[in-house]
N, C-alpha and C positions, 0 to 999 in steps of 0.2 A: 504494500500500500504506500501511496506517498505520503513522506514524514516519515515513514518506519524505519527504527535504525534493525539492520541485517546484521549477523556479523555468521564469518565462516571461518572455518579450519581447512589449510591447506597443510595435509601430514607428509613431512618427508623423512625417510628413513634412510639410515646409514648401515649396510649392511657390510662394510669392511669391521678390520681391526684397529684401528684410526679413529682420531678425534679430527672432521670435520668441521673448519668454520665458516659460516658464509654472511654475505652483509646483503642485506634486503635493501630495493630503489624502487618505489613505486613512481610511475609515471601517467600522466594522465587528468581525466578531472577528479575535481575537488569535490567531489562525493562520497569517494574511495579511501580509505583512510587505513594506515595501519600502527601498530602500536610502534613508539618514540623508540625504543632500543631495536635498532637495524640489524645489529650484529648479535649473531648465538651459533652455540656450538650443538652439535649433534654427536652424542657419545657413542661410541662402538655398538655396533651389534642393537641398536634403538633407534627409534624414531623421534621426530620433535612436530608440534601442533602450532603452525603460522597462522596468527589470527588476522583476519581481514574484514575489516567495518565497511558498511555501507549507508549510507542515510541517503535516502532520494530528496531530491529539492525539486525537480523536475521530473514529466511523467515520459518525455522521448526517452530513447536507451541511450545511455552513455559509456564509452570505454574508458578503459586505464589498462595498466600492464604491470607486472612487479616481476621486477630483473632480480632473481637470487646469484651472486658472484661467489667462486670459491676465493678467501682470502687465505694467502702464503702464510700463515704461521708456523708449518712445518713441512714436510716434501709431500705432502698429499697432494694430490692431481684431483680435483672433483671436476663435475661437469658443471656448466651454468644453465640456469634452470630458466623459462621464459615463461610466466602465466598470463595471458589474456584475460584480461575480466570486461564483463558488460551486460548492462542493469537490466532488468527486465519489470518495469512497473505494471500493474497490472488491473491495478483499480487506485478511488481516491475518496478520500470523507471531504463533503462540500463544509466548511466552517456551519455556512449560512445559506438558506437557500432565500430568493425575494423573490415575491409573485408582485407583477406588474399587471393592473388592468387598467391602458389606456390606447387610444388608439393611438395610431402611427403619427399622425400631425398633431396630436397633441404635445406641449411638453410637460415632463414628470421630472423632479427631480428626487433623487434617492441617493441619500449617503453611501461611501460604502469602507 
C-alpha cells in the first residue's frame, strides 16, 4: 500500500572456510533505504540476513540497485553481488474522500 514501510531480507551465505567481508552501495531512489552500517562480515560455513526498507511515496514503480563488493581484508577472492530492486504499489488509503455536487460552470471552492 502507499505509505507502507516494506522491509526485506536479502540472505547471503558463505559457504567456504573464510571470513568474508563485503560493503553494501545502494543506488537509486530515495524510497529504498538500507541500514547505516555498509560493511559486515559473513563467518565461515553461515549465512548473514541484509535488511532492505522500503517506504513508497509514490504509486508508479520505482528502481534502485544494491552493489555488494568483496573488500580485501585478507586473500579471499568473493564475487560481487548485483540486486535489482523495484517497487511494486498496488493499492492506496484516500486520507479524505470530497463529494462535489455542482455543475461544471458553476464555481465551488473547496479547501484541500
Amino acid at each position: 500500500m502507499l505509505g507502507e514501510e516494506v522491509v526485506k531480507n536479502i540472505e547471503l551465505t558463505n559457504p567456504t572456510n573464510r571470513t568474508i567481508c563485503y560493503t553494501a552501495r545502494l543506488e537509486g531512489h530515495l524510497d529504498f533505504a538500507i541500514d547505516s552500517d555498509e560493511q559486515f562480515m559473513i563467518e565461515p560455513k553461515s549465512s548473514f540476513k541484509f535488511r532492505v526498507k522500503f517506504t513508497s511515496r509514490v504509486s508508479d514503480p520505482v528502481t534502485g540497485r544494491i552493489v555488494f563488493n568483496n573488500k580485501k581484508e585478507s586473500n579471499v577472492q568473493a564475487a560481487a553481488l548485483v540486486f535489482d530492486l523495484k517497487s511494486n504499489v498496488t493499492g492506496r488509503i484516500s486520507e479524505r474522500i470530497l463529494q462535489v455536487s455542482s455543475y461544471l460552470y458553476e464555481q465551488n471552492e473547496i479547501p484541500i
